[in-house]
Structure formats: C-alpha cells, structure tokens
Kinemage of the C-alpha trace (Angstrom):
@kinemage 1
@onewidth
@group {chain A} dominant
@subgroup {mainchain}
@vectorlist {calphas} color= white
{ca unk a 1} P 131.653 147.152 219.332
{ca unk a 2} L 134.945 144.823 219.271
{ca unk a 3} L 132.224 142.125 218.738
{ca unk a 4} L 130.856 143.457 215.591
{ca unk a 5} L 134.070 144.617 214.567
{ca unk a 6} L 135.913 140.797 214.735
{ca unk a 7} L 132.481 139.370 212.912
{ca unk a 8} L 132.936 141.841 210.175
{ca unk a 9} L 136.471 141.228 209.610
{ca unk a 10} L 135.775 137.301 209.692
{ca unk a 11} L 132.912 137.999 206.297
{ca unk a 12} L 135.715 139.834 204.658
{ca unk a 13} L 138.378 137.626 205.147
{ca unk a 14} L 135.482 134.704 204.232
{ca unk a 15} L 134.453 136.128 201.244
{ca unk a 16} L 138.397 136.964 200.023
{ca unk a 17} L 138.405 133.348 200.540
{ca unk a 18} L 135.892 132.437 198.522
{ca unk a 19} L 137.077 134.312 196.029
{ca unk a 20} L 140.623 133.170 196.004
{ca unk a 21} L 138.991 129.599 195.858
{ca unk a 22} L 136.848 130.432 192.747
{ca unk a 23} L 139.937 131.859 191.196
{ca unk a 24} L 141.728 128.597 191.297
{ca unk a 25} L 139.221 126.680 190.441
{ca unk a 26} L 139.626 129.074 186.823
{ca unk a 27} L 142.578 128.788 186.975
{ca unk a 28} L 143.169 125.056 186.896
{ca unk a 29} L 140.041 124.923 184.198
{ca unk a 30} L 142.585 126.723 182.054
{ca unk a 31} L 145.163 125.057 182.760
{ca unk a 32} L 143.386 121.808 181.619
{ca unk a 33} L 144.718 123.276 177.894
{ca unk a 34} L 147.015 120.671 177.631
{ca unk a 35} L 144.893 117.735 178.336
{ca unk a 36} L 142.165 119.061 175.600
{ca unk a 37} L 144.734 118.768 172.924
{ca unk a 38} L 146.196 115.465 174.434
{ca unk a 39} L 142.877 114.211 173.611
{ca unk a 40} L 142.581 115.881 170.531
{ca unk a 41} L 145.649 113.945 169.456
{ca unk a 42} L 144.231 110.171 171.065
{ca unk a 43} L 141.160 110.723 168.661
{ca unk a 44} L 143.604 111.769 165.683
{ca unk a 45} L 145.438 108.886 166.243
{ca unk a 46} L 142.537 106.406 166.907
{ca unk a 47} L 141.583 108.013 163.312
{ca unk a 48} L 144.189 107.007 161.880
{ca unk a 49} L 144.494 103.690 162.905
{ca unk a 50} L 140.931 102.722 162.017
{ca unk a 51} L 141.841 103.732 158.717
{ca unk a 52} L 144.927 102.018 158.438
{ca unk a 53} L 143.119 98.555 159.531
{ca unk a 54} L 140.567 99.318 157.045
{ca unk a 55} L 142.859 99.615 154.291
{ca unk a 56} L 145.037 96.210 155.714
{ca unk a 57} L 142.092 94.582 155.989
{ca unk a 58} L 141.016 95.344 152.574
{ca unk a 59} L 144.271 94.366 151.175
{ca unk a 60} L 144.129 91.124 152.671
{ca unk a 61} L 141.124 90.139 151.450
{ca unk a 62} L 142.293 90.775 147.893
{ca unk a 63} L 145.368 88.852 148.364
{ca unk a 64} L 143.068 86.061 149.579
{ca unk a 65} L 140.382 86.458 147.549
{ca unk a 66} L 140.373 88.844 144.610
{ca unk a 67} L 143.319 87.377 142.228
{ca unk a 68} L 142.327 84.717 139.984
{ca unk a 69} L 143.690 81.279 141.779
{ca unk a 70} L 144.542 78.467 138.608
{ca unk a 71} L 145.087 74.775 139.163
{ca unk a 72} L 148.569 75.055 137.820
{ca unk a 73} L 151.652 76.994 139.135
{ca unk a 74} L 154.059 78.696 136.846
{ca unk a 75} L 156.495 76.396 137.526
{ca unk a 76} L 153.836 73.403 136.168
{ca unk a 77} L 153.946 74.960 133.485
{ca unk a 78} L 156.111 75.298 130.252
{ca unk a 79} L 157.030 78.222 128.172
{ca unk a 80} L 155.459 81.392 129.495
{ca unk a 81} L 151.933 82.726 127.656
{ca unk a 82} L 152.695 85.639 126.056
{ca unk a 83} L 150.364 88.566 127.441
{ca unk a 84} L 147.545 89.639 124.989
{ca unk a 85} L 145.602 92.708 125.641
{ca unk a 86} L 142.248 90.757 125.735
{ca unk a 87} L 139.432 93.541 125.543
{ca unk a 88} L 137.145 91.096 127.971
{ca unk a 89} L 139.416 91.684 130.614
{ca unk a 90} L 138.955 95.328 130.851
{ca unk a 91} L 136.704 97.079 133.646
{ca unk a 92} L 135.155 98.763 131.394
{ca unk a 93} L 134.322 96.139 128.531
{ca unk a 94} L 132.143 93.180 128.109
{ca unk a 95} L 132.198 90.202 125.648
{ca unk a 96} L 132.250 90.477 121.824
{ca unk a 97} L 128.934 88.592 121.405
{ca unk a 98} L 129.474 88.427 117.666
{ca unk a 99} L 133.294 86.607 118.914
{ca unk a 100} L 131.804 84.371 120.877
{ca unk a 101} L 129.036 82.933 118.184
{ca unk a 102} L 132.054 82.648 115.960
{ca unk a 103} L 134.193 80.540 118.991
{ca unk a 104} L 131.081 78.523 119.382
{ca unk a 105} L 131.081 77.587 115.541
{ca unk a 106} L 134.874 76.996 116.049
{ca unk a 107} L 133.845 74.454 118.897
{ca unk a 108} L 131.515 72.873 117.431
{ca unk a 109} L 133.144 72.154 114.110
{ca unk a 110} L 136.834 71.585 115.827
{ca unk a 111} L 136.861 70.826 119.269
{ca unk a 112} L 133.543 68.801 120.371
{ca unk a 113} L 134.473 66.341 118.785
{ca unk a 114} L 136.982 65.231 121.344
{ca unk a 115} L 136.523 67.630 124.576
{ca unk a 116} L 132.954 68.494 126.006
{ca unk a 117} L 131.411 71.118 127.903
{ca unk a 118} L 129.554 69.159 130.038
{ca unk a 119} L 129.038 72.274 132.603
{ca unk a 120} L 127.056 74.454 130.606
{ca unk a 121} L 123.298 74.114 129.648
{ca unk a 122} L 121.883 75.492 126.226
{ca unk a 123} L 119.714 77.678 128.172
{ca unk a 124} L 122.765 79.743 128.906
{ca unk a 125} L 124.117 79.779 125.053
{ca unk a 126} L 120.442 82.005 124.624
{ca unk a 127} L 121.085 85.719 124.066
{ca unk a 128} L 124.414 85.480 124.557
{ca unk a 129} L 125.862 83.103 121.528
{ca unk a 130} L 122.403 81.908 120.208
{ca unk a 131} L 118.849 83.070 119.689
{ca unk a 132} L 116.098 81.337 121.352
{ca unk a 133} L 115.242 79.035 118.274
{ca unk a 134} L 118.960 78.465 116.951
{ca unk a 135} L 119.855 77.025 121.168
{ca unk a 136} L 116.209 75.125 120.664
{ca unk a 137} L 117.215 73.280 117.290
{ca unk a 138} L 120.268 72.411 118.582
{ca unk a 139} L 118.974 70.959 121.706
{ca unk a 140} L 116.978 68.843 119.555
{ca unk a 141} L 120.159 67.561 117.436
{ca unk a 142} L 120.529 65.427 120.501
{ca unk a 143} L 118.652 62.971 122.465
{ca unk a 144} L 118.230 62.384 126.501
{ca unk a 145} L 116.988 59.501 128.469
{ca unk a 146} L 113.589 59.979 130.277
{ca unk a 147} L 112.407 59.188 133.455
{ca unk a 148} L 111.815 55.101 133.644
{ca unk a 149} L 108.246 54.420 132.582
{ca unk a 150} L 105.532 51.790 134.658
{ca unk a 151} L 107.514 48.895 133.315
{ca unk a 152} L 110.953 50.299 133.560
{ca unk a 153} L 111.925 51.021 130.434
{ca unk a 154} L 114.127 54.023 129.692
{ca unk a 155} L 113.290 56.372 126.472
{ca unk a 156} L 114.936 58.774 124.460
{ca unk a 157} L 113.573 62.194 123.650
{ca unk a 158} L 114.518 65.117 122.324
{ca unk a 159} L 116.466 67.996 123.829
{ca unk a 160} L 115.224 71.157 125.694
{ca unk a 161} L 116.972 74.242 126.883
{ca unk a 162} L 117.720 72.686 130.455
{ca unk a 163} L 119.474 70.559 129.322
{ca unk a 164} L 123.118 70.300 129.002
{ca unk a 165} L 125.586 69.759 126.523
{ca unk a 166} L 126.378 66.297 125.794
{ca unk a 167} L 130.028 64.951 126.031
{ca unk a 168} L 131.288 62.974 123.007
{ca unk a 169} L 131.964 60.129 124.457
{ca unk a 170} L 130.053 57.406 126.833
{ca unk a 171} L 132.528 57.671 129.145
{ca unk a 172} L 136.334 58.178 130.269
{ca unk a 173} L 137.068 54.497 129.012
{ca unk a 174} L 135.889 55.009 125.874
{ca unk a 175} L 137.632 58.584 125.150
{ca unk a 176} L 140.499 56.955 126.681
{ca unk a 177} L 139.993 54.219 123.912
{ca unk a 178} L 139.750 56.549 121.297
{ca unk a 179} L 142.609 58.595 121.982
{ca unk a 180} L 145.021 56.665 122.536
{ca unk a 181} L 145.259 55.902 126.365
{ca unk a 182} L 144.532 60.286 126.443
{ca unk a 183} L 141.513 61.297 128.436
{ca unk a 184} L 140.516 64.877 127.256
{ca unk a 185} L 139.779 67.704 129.365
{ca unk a 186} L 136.372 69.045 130.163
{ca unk a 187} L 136.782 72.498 128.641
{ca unk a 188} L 133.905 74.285 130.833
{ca unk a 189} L 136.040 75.804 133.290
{ca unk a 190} L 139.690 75.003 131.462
{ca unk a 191} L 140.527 79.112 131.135
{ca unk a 192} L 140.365 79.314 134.940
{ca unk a 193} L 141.478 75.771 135.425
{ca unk a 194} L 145.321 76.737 133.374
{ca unk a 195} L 148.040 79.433 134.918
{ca unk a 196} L 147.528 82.181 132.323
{ca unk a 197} L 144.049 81.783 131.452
{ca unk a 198} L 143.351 83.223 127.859
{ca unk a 199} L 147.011 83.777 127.635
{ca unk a 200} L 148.096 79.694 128.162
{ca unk a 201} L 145.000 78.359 126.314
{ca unk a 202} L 145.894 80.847 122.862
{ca unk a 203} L 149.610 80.245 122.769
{ca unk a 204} L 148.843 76.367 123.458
{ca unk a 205} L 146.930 76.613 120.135
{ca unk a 206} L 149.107 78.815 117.606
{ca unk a 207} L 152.382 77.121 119.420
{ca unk a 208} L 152.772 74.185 117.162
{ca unk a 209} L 156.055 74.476 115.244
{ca unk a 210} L 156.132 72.991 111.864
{ca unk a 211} L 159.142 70.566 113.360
{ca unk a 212} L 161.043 70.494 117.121
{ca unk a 213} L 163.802 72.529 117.416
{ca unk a 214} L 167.121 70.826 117.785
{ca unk a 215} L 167.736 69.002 120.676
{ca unk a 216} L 163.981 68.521 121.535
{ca unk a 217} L 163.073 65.206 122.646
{ca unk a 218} L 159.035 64.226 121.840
{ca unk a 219} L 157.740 60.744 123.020
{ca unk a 220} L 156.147 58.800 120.638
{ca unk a 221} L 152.167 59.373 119.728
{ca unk a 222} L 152.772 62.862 121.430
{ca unk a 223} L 153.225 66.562 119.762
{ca unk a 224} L 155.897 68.936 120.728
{ca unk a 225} L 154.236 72.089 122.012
{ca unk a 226} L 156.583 74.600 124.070
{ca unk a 227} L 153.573 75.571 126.074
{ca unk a 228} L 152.613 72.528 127.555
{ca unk a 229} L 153.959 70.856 130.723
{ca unk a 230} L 156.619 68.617 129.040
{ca unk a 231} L 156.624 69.789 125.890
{ca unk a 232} L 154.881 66.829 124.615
{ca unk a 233} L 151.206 66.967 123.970
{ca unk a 234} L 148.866 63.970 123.196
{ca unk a 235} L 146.771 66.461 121.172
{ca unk a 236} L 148.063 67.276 117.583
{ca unk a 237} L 147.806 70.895 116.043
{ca unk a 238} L 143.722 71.274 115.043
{ca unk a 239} L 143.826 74.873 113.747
{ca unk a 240} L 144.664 75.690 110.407
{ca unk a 241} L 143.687 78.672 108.110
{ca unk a 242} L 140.057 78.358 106.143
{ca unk a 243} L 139.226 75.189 108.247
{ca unk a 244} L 135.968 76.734 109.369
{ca unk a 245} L 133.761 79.027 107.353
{ca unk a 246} L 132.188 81.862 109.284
{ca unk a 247} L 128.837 83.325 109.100
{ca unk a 248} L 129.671 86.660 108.807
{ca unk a 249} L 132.421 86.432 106.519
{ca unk a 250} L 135.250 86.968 108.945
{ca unk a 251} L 138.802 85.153 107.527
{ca unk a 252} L 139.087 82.254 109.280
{ca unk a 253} L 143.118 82.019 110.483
{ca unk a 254} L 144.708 80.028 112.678
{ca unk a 255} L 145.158 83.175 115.068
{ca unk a 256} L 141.765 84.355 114.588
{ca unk a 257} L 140.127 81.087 114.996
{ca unk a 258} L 142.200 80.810 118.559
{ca unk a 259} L 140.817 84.231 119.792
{ca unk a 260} L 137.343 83.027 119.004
{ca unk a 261} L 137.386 80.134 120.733
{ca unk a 262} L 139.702 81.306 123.537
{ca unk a 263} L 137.175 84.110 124.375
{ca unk a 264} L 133.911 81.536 124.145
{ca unk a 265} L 135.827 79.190 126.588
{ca unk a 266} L 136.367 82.467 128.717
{ca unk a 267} L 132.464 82.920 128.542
{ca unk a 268} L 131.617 79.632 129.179
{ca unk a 269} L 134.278 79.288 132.355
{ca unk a 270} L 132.493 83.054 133.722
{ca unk a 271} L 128.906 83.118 131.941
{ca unk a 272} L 127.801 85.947 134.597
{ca unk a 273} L 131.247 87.968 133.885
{ca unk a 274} L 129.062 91.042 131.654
{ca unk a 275} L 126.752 91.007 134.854
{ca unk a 276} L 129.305 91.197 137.305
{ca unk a 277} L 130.629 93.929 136.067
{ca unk a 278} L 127.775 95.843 135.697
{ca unk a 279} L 126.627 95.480 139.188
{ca unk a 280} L 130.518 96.433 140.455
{ca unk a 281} L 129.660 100.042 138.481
{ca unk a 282} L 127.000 100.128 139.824
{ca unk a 283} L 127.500 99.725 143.669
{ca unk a 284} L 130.666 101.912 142.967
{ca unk a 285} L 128.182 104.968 141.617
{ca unk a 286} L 125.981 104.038 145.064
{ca unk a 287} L 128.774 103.734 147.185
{ca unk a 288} L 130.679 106.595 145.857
{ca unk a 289} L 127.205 108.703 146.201
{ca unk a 290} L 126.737 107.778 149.683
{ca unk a 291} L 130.571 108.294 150.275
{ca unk a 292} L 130.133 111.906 149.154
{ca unk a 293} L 127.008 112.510 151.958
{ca unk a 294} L 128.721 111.239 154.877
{ca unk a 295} L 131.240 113.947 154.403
{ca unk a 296} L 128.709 116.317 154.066
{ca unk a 297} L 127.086 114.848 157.447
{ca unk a 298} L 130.054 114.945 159.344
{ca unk a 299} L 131.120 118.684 158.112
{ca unk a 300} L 127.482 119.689 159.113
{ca unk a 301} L 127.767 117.487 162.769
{ca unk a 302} L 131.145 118.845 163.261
{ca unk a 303} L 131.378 122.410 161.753
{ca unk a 304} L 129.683 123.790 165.509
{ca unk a 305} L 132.674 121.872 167.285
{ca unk a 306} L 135.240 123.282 165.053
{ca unk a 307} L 134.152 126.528 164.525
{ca unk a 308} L 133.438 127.454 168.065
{ca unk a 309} L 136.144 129.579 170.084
{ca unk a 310} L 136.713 129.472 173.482
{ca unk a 311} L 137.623 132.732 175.837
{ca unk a 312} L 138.753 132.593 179.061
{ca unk a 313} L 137.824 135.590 180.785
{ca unk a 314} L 139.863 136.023 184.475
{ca unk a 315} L 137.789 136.749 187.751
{ca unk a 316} L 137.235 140.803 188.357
{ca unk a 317} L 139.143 141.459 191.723
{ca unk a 318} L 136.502 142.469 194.408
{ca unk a 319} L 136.723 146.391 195.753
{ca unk a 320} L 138.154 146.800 199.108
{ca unk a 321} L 135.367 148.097 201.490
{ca unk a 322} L 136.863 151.059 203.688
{ca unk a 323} L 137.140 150.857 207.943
{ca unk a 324} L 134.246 151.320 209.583
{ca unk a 325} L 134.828 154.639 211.880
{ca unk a 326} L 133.446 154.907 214.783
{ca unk a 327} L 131.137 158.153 216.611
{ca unk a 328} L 134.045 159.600 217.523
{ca unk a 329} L 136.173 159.733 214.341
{ca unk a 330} L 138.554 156.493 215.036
{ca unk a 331} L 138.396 153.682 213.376
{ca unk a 332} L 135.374 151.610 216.011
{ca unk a 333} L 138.117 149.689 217.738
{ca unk a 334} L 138.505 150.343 221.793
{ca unk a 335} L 141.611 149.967 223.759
C-alpha cells in the first residue's frame, strides 16, 4: 500500500510538472510580442530604405544623364539668351511641320550658302519637311562621285535619298578662303552644340544692333553681336524682313524667319525627338498600368497577413484528484 501510494503521488507531481512546463513554454511564446513588432519595424525600415535608394539612384542618373550637356559653359558665353517658350520643348508637343518646311526654305535661301548640314541625309527631310518627290528633286540638284570604274575613273551622278547634304565648300581651306580666314560651323548638331540651345541660336540672330553701343570695341572684319563670345562675330547680320518669300504666305520678319530656322536646326540636331516622345507616353501608360497591378497583387498576397488576429488563449488549470482512502476510512497510508 505505501508502495502504490508514493508511485501515485510521483504521476501527480509528474504530470503538475508537465504542466507547469507547457505553461511556460506559453508563456514565453507570448512574451515573444516584442520581438514580432521589432521585426515588424526592421522590414518597415528596410522599406524605406529601398525606396529611398531608388529615388537617389534615380536622381543621379538624371543629374548625369537626363539634362541637356552643351559644348559651351555660361561663362563661354556672352549676353544671356533670353528664354522663349518654344512649343517643341513641351512634353506634350511635337514639331510644327509646316515651321520647319518654312526654316528649311530659310536655310536654303540664307544660310547654305556658307554653313552645311553635312549630318543629315535627304532621306530624313521625307515626311517630315519634304514629300517624297520634292526630297527626290532636290537630291538630284546635286551630283556625287561613283564608285571608280575598270579603268579608274571617277563619275558623277545624280543624287538619291541616301545621300547627304552637300557642304558648300570643297573643303575647310577653301571656306576659310572665302570668308575671310572664318571657318563656318557645321549647323547639324549646332542647337545642342551652344549653351542655350534655341534660346542662344535666336537671340544670336535678331541681336544685331543697328550700331555698338558706346564704349564697345569691334575688331576689324568682325560684327558686334552681344550674344556671342566676344562680342565680335565674323558673321554679319543675314536676316532682314521680306528677304525670303514663303509658300504659304506667312510674313517673312526678321523674328519670324529666326523661329523658323531655329526650330528646323532643332529638328535636324534631334530628328527622332516626335518619336521619343511618343514612346516616353507610352511606356509611362504601360508602366503606370503595371504600377497599378502590383498594388493590387501585393494587397491580395498580403491582405491574409494583415487581416489575421492572433489570440492567446492561457492553459486550463488541471482538477485536483481527491486522496485515495483506504478500507478502513483513512486516507491508505500506514504508520
């Protein structure tokens, strides 16, 4: 009897053991609380700074690589371009194609005859300044050599499309010649090429004052222009009211002449500019589409996570079993 008394008291004191054991093991479950939202807070944060490197990193790139970079500084240059709110510049706006068949006149009649736009084929004048057949006849105005023949001799044909615009002169040493010692500039790339772009090239051209101010000094054989570097320009004022006669009828001013021309140099410096920014609207409307269904994916992913609510419920305290009596009425244990 004391036998089977002590092993019953060792199972109840085993199992209140047990029980104290699974109790603490709740306990410290719930008391891991703290560490859930410490970790809640590490993923916040790790959030965060992902976004914040995007964002830097995007930046960065745009500082490097998204502002238009000219061959001249400010300080290069001389009196500050006036800013013009050129419609071309816009997100949302493309070339006037009518403008730029009327700065291609104005080229042509005013400025090929000393600068050349050796950079840009006639294939690229079609559908944007000229029709098929108007870029074909004037391709044929001109004439290229051909590849040598069996004995070596070089021919001229005609123009195509392919080919490029031909520069005025042989050479440097002959526009040199005929300019006075002045080479002119290419004028393919010249809107990029100044600080101020549209801005510097415009103001260069309806700058010319009838005479220098007081005070200004101008070289000999050059032209006082405030705009330029110096001041002193080997090119002389080319732009004067009726000098061209437009197709369409359009007066032909100094100032409008200068926005003509200044947007066809702008088109001839970014030919793909109208295409660009159509593909940038549309890879925003993709991008912003796609955007818009990854939020939507990660509500959906997530919603189970956040929604769910968790209950701690505490152990239920086992029931004391009562003594064991004995035959006789005591409680089983002998003396």
């Amino acid at each position: 009897m004391l036998a089977r008394s002590s092993l019953r008291i060792a199972r109840s004191f085993g199992a209140a053991g047990k029980v104290t054991c699974r109790t603490a093991k709740r306990s410290a479950s719930s008391s891991s609380t703290p560490k859930i939202s410490s970790s809640a807070w590490t993923t916040t944060a790790a959030g965060s700074a992902a976004t914040a490197v995007a964002i830097g990193s995007a930046a960065w790139y745009y500082h490097l690589y998204g502002r238009s970079v000219h061959a001249m500084t400010p300080a290069e240059e001389g009196l500050h371009a006036t800013q013009y709110p050129w419609e071309h510049e816009k997100w949302t706006k493309t070339f006037d194609h009518q403008a730029l068949r009327r700065g291609f006149q104005v080229y042509r009649e005013v400025c090929a005859s000393c600068h050349s736009l050796k950079r840009i084929p006639y294939r690229t004048l079609v559908g944007s300044v000229l029709t098929v057949d108007e870029a074909k006849t004037l391709a044929e105005e001109n004439e290229y050599d051909t590849e040598p023949n069996d004995e070596g001799e070089i021919e001229q044909r005609p123009g195509k499309l392919s080919d490029y615009i031909p520069s005025p002169y042989k050479n440097d040493e002959a526009a040199r010649a005929a300019n006075n010692g002045a080479l002119p500039p290419d004028l393919s790339l010249m809107v990029k090429a100044r600080h101020g772009g549209c801005n510097y090239i415009f103001s260069l051209l309806t700058g010319y004052p009838e005479e220098p101010p007081a005070g200004a000094v101008v070289q000999s054989g050059l032209n006082f222009n405030p705009y330029f570097p110096g001041t002193g320009i080997a090119m002389a004022r080319v732009l004067y009211d009726g000098l061209v006669e437009y197709e369409d009828g359009t007066p032909a001013t100094t100032s409008q002449m200068a926005k003509d021309v200044v947007q066809f140099l702008n088109w001839s410096a970014e030919p793909e500019m109208d295409e660009r920014k159509k593909m940038g609207w549309q890879v925003l409307a993709v991008t912003g589409v796609l955007f818009a269904i990854s939020i939507w994916v990660k509500r959906y992913k997530w919603s189970t996570i956040k929604s769910r609510k968790i209950v701690y419920n505490p152990p239920i305290a086992p029931k004391s079993k009562p003594p064991v009596r004995g035959p006789t009425g005591g409680s089983g244990v002998s003396r």
